[in-house]
PQR file with spaces between the fields and no chain letter, atoms N, CA, C, O and H, PARSE charges and radii, in Angstrom:
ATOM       1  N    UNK     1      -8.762    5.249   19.263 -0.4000 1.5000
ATOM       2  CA   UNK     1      -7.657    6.171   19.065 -0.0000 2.0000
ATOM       3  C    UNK     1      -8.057    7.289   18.104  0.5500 1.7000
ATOM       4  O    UNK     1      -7.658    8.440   18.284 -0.5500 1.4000
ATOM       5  N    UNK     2      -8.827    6.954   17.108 -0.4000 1.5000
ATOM       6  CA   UNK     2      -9.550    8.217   15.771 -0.0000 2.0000
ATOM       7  C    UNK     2     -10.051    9.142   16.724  0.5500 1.7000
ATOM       8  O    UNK     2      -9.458   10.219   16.786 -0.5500 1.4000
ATOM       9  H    UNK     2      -9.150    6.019   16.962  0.4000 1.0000
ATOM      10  N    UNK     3     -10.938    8.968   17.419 -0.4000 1.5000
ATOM      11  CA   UNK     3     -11.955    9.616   18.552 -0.0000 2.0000
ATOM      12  C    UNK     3     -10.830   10.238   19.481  0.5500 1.7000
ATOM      13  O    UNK     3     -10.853   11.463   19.370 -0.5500 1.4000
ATOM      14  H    UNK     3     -11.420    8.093   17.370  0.4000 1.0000
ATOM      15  N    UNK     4      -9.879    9.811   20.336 -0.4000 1.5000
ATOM      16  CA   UNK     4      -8.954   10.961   20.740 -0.0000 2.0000
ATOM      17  C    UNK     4      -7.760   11.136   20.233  0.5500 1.7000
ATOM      18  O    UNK     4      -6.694   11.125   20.848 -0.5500 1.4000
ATOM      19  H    UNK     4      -9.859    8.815   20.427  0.4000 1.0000
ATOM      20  N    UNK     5      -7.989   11.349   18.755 -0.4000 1.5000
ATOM      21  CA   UNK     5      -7.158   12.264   17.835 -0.0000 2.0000
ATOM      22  C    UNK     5      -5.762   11.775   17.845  0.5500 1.7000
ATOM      23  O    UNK     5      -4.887   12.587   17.542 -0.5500 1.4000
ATOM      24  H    UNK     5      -8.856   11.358   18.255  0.4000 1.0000
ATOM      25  N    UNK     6      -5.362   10.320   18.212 -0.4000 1.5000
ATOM      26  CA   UNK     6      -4.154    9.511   17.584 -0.0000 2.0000
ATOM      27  C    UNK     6      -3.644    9.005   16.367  0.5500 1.7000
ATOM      28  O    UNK     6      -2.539    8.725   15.901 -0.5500 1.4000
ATOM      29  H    UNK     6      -6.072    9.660   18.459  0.4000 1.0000
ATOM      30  N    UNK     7      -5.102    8.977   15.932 -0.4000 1.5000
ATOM      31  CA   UNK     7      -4.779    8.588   14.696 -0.0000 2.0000
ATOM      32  C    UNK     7      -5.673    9.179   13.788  0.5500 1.7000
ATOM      33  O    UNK     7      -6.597    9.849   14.249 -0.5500 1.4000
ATOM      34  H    UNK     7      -6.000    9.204   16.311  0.4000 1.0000
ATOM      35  N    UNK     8      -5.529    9.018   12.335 -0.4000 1.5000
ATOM      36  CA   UNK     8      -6.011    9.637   11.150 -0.0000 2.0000
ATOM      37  C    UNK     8      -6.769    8.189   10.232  0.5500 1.7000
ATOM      38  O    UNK     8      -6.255    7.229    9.657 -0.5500 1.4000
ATOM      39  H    UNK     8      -4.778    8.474   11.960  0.4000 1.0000
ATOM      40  N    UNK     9      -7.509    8.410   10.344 -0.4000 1.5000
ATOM      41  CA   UNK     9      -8.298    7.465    9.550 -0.0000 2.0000
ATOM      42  C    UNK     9      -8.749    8.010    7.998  0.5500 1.7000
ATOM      43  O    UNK     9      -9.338    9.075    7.818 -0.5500 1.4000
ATOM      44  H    UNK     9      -7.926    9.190   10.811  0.4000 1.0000
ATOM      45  N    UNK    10      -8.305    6.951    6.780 -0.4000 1.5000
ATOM      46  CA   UNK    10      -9.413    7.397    5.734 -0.0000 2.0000
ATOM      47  C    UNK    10      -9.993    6.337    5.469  0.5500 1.7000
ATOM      48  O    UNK    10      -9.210    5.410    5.261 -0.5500 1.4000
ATOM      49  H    UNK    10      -7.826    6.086    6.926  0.4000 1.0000
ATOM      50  N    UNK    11     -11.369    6.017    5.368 -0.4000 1.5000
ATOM      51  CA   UNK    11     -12.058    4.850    5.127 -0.0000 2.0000
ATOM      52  C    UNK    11     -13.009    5.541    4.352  0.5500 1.7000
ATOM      53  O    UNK    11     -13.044    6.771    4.386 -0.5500 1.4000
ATOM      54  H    UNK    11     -12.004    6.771    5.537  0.4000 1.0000
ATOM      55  N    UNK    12     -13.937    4.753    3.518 -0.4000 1.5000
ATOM      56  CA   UNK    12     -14.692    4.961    2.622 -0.0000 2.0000
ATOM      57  C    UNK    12     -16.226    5.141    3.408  0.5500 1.7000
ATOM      58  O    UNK    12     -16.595    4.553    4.425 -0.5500 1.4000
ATOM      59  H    UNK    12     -13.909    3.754    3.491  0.4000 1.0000
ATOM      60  N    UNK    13     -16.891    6.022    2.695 -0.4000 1.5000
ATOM      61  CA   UNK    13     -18.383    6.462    3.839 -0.0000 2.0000
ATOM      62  C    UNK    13     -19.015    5.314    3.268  0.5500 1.7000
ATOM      63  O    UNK    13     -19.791    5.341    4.223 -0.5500 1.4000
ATOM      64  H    UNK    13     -16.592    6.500    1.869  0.4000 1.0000
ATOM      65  N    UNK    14     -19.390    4.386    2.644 -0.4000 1.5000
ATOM      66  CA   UNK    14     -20.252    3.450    2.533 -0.0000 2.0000
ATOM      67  C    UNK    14     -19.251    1.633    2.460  0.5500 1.7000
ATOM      68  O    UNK    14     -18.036    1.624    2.261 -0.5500 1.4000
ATOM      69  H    UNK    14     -18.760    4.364    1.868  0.4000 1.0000
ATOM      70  N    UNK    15     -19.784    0.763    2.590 -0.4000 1.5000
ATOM      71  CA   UNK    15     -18.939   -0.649    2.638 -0.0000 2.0000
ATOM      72  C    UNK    15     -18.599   -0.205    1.058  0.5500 1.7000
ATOM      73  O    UNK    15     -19.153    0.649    0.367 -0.5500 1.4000
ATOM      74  H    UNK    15     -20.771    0.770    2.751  0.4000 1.0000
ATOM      75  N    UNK    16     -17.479   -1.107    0.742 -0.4000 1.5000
ATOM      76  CA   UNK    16     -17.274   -1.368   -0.825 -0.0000 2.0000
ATOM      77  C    UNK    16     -18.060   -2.813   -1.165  0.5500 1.7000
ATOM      78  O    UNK    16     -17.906   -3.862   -0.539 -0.5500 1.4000
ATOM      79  H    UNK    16     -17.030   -1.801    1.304  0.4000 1.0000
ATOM      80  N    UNK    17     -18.694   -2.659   -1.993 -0.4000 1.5000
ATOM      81  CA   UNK    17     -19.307   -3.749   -3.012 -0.0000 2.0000
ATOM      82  C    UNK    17     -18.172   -4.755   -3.689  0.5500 1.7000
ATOM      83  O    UNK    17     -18.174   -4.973   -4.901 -0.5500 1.4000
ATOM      84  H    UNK    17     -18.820   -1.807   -2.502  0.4000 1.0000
ATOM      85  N    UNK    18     -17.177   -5.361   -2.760 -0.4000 1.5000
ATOM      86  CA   UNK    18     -15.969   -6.168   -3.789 -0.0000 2.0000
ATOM      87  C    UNK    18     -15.795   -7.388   -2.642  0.5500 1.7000
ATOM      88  O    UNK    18     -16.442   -7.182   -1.615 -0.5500 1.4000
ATOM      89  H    UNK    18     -17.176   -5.183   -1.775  0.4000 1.0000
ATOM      90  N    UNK    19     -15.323   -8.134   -2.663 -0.4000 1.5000
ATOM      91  CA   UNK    19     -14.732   -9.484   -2.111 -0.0000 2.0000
ATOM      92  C    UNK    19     -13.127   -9.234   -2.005  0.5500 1.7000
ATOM      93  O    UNK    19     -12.310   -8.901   -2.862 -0.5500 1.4000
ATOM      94  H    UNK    19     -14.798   -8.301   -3.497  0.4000 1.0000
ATOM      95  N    UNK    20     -13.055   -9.394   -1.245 -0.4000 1.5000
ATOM      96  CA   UNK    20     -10.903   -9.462   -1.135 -0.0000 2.0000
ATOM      97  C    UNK    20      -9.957  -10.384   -2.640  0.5500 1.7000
ATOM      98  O    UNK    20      -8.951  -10.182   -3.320 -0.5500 1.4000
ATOM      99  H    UNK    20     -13.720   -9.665   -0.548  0.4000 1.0000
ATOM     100  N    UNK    21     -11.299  -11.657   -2.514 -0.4000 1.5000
ATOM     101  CA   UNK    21     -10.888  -12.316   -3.461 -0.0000 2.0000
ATOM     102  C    UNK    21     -10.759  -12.182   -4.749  0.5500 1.7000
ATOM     103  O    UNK    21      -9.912  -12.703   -5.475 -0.5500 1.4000
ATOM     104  H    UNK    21     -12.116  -11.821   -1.961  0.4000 1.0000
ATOM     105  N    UNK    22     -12.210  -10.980   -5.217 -0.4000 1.5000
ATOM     106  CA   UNK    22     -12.518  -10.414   -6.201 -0.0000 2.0000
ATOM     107  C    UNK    22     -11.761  -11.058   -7.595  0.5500 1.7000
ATOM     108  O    UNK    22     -10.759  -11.761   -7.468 -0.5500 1.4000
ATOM     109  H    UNK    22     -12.898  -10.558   -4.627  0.4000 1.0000
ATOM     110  N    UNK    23     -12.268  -10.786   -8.769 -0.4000 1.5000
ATOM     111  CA   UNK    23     -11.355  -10.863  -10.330 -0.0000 2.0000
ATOM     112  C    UNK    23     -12.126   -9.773  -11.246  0.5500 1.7000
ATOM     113  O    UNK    23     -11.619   -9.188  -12.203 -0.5500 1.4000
ATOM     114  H    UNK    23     -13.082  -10.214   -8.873  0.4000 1.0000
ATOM     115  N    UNK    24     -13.342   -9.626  -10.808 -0.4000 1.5000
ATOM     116  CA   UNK    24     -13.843   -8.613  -11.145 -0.0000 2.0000
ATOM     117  C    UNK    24     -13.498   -7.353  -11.700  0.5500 1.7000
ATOM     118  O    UNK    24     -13.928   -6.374  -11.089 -0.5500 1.4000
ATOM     119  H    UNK    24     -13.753  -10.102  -10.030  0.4000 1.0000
ATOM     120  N    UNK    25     -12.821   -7.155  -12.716 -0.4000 1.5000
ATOM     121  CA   UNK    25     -11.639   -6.458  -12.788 -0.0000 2.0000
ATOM     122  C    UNK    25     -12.373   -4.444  -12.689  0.5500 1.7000
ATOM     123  O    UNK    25     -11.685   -3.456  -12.433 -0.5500 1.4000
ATOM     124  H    UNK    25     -12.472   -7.950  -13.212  0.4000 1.0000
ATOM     125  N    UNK    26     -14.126   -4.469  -13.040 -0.4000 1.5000
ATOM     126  CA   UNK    26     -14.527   -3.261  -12.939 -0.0000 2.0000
ATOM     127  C    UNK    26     -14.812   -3.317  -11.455  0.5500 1.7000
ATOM     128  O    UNK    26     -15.306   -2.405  -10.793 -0.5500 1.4000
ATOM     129  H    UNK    26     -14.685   -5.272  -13.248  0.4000 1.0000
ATOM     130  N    UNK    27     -14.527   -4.221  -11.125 -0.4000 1.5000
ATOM     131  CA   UNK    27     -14.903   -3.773   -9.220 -0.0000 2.0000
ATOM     132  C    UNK    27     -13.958   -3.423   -8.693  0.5500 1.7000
ATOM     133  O    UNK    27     -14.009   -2.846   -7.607 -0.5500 1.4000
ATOM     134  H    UNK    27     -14.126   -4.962  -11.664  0.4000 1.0000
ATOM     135  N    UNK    28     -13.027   -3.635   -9.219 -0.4000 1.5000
ATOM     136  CA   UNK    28     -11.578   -3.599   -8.783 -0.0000 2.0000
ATOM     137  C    UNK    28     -11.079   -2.332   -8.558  0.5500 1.7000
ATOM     138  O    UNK    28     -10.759   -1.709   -7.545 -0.5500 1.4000
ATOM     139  H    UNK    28     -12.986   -4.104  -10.101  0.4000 1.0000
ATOM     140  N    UNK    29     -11.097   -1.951  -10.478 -0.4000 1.5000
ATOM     141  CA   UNK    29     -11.052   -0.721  -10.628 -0.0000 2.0000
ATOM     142  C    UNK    29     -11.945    0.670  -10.033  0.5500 1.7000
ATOM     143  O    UNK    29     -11.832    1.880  -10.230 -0.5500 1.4000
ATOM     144  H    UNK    29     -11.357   -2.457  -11.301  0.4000 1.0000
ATOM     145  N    UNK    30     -12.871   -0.170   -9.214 -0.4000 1.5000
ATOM     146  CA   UNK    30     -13.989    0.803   -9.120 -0.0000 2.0000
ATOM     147  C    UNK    30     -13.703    1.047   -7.990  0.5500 1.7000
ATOM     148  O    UNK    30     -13.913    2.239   -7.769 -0.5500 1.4000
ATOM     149  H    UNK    30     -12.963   -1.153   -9.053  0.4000 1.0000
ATOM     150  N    UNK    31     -13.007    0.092   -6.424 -0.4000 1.5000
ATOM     151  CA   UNK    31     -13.049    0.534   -5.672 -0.0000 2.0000
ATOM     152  C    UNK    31     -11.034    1.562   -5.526  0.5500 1.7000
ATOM     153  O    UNK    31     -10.688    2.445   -4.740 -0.5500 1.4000
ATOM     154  H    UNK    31     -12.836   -0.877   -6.603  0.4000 1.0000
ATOM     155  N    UNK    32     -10.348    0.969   -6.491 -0.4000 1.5000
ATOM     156  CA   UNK    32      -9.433    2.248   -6.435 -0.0000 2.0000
ATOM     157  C    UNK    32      -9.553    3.361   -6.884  0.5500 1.7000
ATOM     158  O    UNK    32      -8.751    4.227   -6.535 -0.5500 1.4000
ATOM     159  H    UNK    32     -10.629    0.252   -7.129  0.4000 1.0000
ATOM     160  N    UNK    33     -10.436    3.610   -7.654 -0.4000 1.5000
ATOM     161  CA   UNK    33     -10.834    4.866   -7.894 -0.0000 2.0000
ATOM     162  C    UNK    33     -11.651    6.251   -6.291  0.5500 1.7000
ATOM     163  O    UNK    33     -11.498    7.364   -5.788 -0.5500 1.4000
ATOM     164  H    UNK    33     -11.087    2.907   -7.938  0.4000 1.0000
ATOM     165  N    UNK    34     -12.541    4.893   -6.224 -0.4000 1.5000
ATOM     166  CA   UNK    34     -13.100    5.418   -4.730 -0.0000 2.0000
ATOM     167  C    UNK    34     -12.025    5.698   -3.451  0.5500 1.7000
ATOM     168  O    UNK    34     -11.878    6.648   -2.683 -0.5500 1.4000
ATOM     169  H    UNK    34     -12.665    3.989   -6.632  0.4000 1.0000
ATOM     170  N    UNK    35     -11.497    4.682   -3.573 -0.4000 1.5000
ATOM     171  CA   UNK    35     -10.349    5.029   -2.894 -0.0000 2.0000
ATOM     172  C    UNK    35      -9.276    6.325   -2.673  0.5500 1.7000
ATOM     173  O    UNK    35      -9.035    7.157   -1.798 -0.5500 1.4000
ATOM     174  H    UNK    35     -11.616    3.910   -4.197  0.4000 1.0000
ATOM     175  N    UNK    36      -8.803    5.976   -3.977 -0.4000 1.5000
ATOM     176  CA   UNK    36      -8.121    7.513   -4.360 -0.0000 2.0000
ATOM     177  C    UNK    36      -9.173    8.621   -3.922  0.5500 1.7000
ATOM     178  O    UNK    36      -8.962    9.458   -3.045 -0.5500 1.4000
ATOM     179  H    UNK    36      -8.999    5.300   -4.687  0.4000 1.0000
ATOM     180  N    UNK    37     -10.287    8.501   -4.636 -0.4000 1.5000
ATOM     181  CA   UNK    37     -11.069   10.298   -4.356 -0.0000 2.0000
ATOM     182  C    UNK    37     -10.960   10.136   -2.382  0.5500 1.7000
ATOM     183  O    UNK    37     -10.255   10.769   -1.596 -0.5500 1.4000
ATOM     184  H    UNK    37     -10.458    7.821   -5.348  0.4000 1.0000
ATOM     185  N    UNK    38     -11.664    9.369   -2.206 -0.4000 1.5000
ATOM     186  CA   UNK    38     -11.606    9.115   -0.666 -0.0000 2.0000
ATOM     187  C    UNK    38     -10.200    9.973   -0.053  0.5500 1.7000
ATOM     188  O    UNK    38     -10.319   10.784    0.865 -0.5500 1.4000
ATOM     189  H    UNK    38     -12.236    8.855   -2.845  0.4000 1.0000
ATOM     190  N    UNK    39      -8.904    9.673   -0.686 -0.4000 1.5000
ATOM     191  CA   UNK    39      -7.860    9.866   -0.220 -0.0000 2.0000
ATOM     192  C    UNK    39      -7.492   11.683   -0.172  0.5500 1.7000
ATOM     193  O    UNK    39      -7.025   12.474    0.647 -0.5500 1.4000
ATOM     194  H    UNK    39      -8.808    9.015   -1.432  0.4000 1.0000
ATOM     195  N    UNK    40      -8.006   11.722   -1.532 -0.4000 1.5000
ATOM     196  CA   UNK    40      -7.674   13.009   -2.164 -0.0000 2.0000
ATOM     197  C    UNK    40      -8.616   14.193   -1.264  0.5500 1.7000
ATOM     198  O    UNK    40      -8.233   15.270   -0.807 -0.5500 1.4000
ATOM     199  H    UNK    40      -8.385   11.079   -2.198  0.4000 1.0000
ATOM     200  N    UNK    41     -10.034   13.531   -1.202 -0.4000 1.5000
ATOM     201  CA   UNK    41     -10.966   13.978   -0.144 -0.0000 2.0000
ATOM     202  C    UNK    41     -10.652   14.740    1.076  0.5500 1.7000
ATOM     203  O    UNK    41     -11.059   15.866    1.364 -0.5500 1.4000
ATOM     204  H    UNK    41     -10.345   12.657   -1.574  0.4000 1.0000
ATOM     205  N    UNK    42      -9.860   13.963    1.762 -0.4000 1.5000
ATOM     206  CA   UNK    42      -9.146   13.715    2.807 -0.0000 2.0000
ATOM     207  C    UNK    42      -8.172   14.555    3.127  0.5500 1.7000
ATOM     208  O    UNK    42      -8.206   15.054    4.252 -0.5500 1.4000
ATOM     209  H    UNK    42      -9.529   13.049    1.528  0.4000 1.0000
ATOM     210  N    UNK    43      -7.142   14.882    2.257 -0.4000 1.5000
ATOM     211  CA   UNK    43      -5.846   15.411    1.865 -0.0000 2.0000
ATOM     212  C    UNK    43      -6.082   16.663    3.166  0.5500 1.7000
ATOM     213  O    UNK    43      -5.412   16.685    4.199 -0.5500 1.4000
ATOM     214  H    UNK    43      -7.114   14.477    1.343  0.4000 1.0000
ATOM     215  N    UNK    44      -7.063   17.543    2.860 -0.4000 1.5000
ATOM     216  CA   UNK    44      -6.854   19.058    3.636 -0.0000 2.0000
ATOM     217  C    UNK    44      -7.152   18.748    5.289  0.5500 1.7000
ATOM     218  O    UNK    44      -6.948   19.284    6.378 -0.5500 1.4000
ATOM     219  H    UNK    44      -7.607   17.525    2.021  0.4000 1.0000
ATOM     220  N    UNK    45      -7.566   17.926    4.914 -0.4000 1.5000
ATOM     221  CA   UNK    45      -8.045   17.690    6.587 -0.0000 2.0000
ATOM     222  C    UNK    45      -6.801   17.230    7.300  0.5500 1.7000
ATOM     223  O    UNK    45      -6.331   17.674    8.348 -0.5500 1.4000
ATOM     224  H    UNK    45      -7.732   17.491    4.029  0.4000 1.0000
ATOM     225  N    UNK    46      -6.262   16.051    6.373 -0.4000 1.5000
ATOM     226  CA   UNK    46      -4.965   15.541    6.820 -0.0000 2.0000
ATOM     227  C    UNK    46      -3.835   16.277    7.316  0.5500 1.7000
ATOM     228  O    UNK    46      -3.219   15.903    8.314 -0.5500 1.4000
ATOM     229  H    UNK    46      -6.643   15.690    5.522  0.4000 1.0000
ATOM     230  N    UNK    47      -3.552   17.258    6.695 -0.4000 1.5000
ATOM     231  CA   UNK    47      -2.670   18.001    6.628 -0.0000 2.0000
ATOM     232  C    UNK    47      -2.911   18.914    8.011  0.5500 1.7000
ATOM     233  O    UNK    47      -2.023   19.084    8.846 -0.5500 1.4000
ATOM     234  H    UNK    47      -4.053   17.562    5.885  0.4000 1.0000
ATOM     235  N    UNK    48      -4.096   19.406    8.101 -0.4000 1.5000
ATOM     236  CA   UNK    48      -4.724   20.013    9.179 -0.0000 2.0000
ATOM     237  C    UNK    48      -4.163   19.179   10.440  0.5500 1.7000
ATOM     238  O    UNK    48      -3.451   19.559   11.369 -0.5500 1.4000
ATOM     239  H    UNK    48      -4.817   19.267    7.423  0.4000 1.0000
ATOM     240  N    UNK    49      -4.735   17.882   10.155 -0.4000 1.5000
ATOM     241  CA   UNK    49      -4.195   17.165   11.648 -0.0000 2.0000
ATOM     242  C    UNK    49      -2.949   17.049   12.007  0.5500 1.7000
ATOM     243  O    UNK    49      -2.589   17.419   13.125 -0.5500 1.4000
ATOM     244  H    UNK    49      -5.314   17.572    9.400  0.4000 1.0000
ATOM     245  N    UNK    50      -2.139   16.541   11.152 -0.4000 1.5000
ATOM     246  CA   UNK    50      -0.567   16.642   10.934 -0.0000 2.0000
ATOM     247  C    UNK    50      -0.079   17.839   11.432  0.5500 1.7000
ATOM     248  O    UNK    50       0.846   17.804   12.242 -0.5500 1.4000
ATOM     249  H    UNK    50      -2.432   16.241   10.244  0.4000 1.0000
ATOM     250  N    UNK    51      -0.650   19.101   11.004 -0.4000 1.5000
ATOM     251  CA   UNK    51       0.131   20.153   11.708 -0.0000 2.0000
ATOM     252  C    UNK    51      -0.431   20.427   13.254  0.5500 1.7000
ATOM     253  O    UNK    51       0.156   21.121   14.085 -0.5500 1.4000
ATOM     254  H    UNK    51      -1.402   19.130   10.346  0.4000 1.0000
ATOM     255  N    UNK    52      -1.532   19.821   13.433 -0.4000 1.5000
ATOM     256  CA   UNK    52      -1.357   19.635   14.513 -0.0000 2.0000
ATOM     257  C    UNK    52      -0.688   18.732   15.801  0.5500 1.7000
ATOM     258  O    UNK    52      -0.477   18.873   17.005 -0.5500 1.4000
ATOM     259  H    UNK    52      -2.009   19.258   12.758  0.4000 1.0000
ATOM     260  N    UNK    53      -0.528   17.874   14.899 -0.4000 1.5000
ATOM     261  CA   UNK    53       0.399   17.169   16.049 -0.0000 2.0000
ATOM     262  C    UNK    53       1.678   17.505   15.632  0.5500 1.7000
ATOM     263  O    UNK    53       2.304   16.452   15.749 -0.5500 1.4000
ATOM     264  H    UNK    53      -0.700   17.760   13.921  0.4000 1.0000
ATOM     265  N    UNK    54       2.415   18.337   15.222 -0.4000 1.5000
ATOM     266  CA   UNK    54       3.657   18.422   15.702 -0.0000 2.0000
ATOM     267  C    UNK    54       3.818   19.608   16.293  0.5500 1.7000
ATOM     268  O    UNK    54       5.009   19.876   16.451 -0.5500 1.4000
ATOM     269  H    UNK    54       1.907   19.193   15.127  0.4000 1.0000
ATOM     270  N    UNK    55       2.938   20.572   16.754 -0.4000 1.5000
ATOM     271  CA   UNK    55       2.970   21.648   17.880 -0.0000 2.0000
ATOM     272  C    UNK    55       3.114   20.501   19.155  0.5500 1.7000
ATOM     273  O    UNK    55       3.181   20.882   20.324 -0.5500 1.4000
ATOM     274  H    UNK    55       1.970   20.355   16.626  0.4000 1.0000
């Protein structure tokens, strides 16, 4: 669906280094940080797509 433009994906360009289970509390923090920039990254493009789908 990413590939014919249904959906909007943000995923991170490399795996994250954490376990689901994690306690790790700097891994933790490390992958919301990545996250966020990831997100923030993202933002103009998003917006881009968004206005395109509501033409």
């Amino acid at each position: 669906m990413e590939e014919q433009g249904k959906v909007f994906v943000i995923r991170p360009d490399t795996p994250l280094d954490i376990g689901r289970m994690s306690h790790d509390v700097k891994k933790i923090e490390g992958a919301y940080e990545r996250g966020r920039a990831d997100g923030l990254a993202s933002l103009q493009r998003m917006l881009k797509w968004l206005e395109s789908e509501e033409g």
